[in-house]
N, C-alpha and C positions, 0 to 999 in steps of 0.2 A: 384235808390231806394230812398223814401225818408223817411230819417229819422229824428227823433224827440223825442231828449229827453223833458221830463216833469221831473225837481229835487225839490223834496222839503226838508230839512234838516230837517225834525219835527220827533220826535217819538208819539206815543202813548202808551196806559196804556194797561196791557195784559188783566186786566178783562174785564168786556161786555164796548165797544163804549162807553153807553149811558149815564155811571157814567162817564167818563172821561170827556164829555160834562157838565155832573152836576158839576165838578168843576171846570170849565173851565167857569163857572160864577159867580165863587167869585173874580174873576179878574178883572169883568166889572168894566169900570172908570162910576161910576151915575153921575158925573158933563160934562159928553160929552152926549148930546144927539144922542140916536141912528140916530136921520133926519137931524143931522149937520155931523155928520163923523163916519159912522158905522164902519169904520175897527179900529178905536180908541177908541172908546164906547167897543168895543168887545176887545181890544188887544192894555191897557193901552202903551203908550213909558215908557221904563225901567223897571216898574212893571211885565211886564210879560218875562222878562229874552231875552237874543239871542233869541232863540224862546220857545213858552209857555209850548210845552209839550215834553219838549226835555229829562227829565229823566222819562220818566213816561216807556219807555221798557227797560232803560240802564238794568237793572238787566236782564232779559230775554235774552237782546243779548247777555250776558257775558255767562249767563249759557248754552247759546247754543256754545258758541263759544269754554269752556272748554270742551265740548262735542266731539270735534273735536281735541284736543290736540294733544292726539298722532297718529294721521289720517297719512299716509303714504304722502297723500299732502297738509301734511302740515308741514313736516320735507324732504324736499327737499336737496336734496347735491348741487343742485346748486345754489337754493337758500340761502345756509349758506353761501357758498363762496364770492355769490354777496354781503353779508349784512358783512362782515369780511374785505374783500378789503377796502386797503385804499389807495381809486382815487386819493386823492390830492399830495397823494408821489411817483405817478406813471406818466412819460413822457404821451407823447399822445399813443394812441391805437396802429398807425402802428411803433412807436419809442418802442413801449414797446414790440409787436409781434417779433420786429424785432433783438430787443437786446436777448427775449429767445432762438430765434434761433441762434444765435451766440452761446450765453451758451452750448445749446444743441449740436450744432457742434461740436466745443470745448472740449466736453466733449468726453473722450477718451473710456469711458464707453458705451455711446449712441450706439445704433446699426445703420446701415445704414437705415433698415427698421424703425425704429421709425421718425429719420429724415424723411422720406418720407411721414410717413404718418402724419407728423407735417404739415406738408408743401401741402401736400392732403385734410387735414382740411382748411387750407385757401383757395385754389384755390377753391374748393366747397363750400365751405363757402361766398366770399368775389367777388370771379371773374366769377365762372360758371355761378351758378345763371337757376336752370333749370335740371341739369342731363344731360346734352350732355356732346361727347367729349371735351375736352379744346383744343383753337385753340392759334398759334402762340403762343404771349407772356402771353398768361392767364394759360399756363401750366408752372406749379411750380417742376415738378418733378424733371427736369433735376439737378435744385440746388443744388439737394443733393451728388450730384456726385461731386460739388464743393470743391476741400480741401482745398481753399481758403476761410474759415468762415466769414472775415470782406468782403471780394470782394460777397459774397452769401449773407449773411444779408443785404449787401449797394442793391445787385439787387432785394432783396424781397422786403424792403423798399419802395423803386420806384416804386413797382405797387399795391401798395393798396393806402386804400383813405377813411379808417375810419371813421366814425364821431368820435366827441370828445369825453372822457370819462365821461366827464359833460353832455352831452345831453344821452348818450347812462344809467348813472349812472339813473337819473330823466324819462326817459321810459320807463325801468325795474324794478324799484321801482312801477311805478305806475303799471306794467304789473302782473307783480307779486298779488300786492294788489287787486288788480281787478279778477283776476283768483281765487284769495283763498276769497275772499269778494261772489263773484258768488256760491263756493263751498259750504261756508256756509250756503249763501241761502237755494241755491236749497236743500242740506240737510236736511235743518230745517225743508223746505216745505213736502221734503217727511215724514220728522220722525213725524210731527206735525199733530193734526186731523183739517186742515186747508181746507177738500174736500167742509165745506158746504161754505167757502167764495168763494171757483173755482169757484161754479155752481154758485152763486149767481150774481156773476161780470159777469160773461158768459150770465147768465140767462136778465139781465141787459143792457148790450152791445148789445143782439138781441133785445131786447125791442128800442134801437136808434137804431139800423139798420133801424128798420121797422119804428119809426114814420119818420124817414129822409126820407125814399123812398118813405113814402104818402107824403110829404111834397115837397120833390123835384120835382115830377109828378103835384103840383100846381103852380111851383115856375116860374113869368116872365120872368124872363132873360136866364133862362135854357132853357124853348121853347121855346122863341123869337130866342137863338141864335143856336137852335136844337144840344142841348146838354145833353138834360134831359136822355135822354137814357144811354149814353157814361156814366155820372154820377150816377146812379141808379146801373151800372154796377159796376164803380168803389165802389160803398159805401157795395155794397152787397159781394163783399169780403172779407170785416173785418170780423174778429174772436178772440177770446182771446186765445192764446200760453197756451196748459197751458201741453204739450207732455214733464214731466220734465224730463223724461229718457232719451230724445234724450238731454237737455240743459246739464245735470251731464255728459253722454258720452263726448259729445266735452268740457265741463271744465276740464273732465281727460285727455284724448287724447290731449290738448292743453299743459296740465305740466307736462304728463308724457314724453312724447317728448322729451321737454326739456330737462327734467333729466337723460333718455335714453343720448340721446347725447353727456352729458357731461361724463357721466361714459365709456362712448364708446369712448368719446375719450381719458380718461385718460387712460384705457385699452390699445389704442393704442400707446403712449407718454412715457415717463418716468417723474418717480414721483418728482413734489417738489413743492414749493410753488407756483413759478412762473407759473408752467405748468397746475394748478389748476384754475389760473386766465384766461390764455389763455382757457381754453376748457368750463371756464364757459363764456367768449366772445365767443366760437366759437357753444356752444348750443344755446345762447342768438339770433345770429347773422345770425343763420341757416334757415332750410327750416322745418316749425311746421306747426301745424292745426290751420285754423283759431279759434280763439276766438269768443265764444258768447258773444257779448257785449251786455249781461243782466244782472242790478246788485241786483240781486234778495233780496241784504242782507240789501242794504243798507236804512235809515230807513222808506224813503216816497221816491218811485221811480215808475214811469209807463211812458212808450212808447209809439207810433207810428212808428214801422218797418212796411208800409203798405206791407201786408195787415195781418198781426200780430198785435197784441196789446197786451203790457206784465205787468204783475203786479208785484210786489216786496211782499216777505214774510210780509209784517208788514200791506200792504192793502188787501192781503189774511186773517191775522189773524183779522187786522180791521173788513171785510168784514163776517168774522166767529160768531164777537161777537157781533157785535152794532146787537142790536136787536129792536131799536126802526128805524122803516123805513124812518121817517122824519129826525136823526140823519143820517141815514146811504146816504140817496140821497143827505142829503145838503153836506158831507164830501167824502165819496168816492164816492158815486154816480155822483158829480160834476167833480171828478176827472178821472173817466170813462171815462164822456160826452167829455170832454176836448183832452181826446184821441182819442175817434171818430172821432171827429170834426175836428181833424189836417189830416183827410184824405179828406174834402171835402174845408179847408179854404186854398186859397192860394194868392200869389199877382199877380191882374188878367197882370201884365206885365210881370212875372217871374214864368209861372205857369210849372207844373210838372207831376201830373197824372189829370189834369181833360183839356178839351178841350177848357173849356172859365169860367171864375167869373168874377162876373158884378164887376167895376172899383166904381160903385155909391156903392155898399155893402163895398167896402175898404175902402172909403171916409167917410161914416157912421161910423165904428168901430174906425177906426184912430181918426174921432173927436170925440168923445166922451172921449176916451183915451186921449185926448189932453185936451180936457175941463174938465176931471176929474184931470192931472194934474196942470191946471190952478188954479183951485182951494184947492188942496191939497199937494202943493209941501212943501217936508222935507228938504229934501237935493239937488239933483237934480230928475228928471223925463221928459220922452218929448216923443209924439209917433212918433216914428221914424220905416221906410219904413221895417227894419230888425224883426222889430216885428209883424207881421200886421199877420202873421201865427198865433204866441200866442194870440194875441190880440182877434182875431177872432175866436179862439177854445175855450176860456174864456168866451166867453159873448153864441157862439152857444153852448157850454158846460152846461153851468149853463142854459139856454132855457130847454133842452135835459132833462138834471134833475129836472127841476121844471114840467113840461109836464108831467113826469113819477111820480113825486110827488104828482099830480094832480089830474093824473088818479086813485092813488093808495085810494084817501082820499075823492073822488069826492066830493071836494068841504065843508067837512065838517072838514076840520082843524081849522077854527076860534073858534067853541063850543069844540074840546074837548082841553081840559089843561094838563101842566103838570106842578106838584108843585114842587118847591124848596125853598131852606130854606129861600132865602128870595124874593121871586117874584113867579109867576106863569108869564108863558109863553104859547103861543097855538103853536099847530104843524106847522103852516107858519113862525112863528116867528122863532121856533126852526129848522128849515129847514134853515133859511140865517144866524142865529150863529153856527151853524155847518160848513157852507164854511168859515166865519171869523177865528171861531178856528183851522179848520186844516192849517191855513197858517199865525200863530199869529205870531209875530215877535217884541220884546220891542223894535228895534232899531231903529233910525229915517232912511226910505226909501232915499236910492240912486241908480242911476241907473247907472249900470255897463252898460260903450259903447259896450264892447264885449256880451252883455248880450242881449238873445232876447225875453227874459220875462220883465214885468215891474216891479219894485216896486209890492212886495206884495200888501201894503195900497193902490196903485192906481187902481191894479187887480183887488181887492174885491170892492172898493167904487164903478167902473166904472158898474163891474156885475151888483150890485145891482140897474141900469137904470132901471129895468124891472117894470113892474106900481103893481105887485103883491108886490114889497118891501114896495112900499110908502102906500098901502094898510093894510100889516102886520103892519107896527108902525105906520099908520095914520099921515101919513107927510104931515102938510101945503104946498101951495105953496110957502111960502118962507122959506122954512126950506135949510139952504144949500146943503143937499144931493139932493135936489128937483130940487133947482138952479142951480147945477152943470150937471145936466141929460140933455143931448140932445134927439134932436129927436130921437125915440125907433130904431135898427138895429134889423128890422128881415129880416134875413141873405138869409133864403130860407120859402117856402111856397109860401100862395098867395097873402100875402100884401109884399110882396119880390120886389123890383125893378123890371122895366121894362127892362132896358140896353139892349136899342137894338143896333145893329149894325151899 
């Protein structure tokens, strides 16, 4: 399966798109020319905050989120348990399991049946692993039979093998948060009248289906290496996810599980503090529903699970209100492309769903992303081999939507304007400050080695290679964004590379 996140931390404004972009140009630095460093002309350093539009939905999340307050998942029993523990004054996991069951033995009250099914909870838990009989030394039962408590707790001991409570602390947190993050989501998305951004995104996505499939049917290195087919295939199964009944089932099914299991096992147990901790490790630890890992809530988020594509509440609602079509392709629309495109870009030595990608179309996108950081470097930047997915779903993303841009204005975006209070703009123009804004960031670009995106400012400058940018603001040839543009990457079609075998 491959998968690919796309994270971007930005929010947006709840009213229409296309005022949020109106303000989103009182920020412009006028002492940076847009043909020397457009993502800095558009998204001053420090002026424009962590990132430019980061409270413009805080209020909207919060009120959605109090919405939820007293929602049955989100007042969890074993989630209060896990957040009340405190790991640090607690031995390791099998020293801690192993000392309550001593307690529990010990205790002259315990019944033998509780014992058992302490000790039933771990073996299924910890050793089964599956639902079969328990073989040889993976069955715990006999233990209980032990009235030697220290001699029974020392041989429980010895056959577990825990993680530690510090790693086990930090994936339950973040599990947890991710489940009720998804919850909210998908809630919002249902309570919200977000149906005309579904179709829109939907409607949008087959629009790159279909130019990628005339495109790829001209493309040289796909019929040079008789692959065009096999690819065509592959592209024509993307779709946008948007079945949210089935995403909300398995978010519940994923914590009520949990929670099932913890009460089931305190039911089973005798009650105390200890035994509370233990059975929120042994729901934690157990056998649950996978998780959808869609984070529908979180503020700019969109995938590539081929052959799914999923959007997030906030590019839904985006997608609801920008009402100007030049706002909406150069921001979401790009953001789309970008996820299509992570179904047909790969690294032609490490490939995964397609049958061959020309090595000369890597080499293209890589330099250019190099020569954009040659020229543009903050902090660090460099295109490196781990990127070359991103890299190339960035520049055939932004194609994808400038194409659909195109089509939509044939050609007369230069005449018509749109005024603000202090500049007028045409729709080409306003098309490539829309990809700037939705990914503004005042802070100086670094790039994370774990990281297989680049530097936002290197993203957006590298995008902007396309000869339609240097057209929109009439960029000499020496203008640095000009100087920094290598030869054009087009990726597929018919001026596509040859790469032949």
């Amino acid at each position: 399966m491959k998968l690919v996140l796309f994270l971007i931390i930005i929010v947006v404004h709840q009213v229409i798109g296309f005022d949020v972009i109106r303000e989103a140009f009182e920020l412009i630095d006028e002492n940076v020319n847009p043909c020397d460093n457009f993502y800095r002309h558009a998204c001053p350093l420090y002026k424009s905050g962590i990132f430019m539009l980061n409270s413009a939905y805080e209020d909207l999340m919060y009120s959605i989120e109090a919405k939820f307050v007293d929602a049955e998942w989100n007042n969890l029993d074993v989630e209060k348990t896990f957040k009340r523990t405190l790991y640090k004054e607690l031995p390791s996991i099998d020293e801690f399991i192993a000392n309550v069951y001593l307690s529990l033995c010990q205790d002259i009250d315990a019944t033998h049946s509780q014992k058992e099914a302490f000790l039933l909870w771990v073996q299924n838990t910890k050793l089964d692993h599956g639902g079969e009989p328990c073989i040889f030394d993976k069955c715990l039962k006999p233990l209980a039979h032990d009235k030697n408590c220290t001699r029974a707790a020392a041989n429980l001991r010895n056959k577990m093998d825990f993680e530690t409570f510090d790693i086990f602390q930090k994936k339950w947190r973040n599990n947890f948060d991710y489940a009720k993050t998804n919850l909210y989501g998908v809630n919002a998305i249902l309570e919200a009248d977000v149906r005309g951004g579904i179709v829109r995104i939907r409607n949008l996505v087959q629009k790159y289906v279909d130019k990628l499939s005339d495109w790829i049917k001209e493309t040289p290195w796909a019929i040079n290496n008789k692959a065009d087919n096999m690819i065509l295939d592959v592209v024509n199964q993307l779709y946008v996810h948007d079945n949210l009944g089935i995403s909300l089932r398995k978010n519940l099914d994923y914590v009520f599980t949990i929670e099932q299991n913890y009460l089931k096992c305190l039911r089973d147990t005798k009650q105390s503090t200890e035994l509370e901790i233990f059975c929120m490790l042994m729901a934690c630890s157990g056998h649950y529903p996978e998780r959808e890992d869609i984070d529908f809530f979180n503020p700019f988020n969109a995938f590539n699970d081929h052959p799914h594509l999923h959007f997030s509440y906030i590019l839904l609602d985006m997608a609801e209100k920008i009402k100007n079509d030049a706002a909406f392709l150069g921001s979401v629309g790009y953001i789309a492309g970008h996820e299509v495109s992570h179904t047909l870009i790969e690294d032609a030595n490490n490939l995964q769903l397609l049958p061959y990608f020309s090595n000369e179309t890597v080499q293209c996108i890589q330099g250019q992303y190099q020569k954009t950081c040659d020229s543009y470097k903050e902090i660090s930047c460099g295109a490196v081999d781990n990127q070359i997915d991103e890299n190339g779903s960035d520049m055939l993303g932004m194609r994808l939507a400038y194409s659909v841009f195109n089509d939509e204005y044939d050609g007369s975006y230069e005449e018509d304007k749109i005024q603000l209070p202090d500049r007028t703009v045409n729709l080409q123009q306003l098309f490539f400050y829309s990809t700037a804004f939705v990914s503004c960031s005042g802070l100086k670009g670094n790039q994370d080695v774990r990281d297989t995106h680049s530097p936002w400012h290197i993203r957006v400058n590298a995008m902007m290679q396309i000869p339609e940018f240097r057209q929109a603001f009439q960029c000499d040839a020496e203008s640095e964004m000009v100087k920094s543009f290598g030869e054009e990457c087009v990726i597929v079609g018919k001026n596509a590379p040859q790469t032949r075998k």
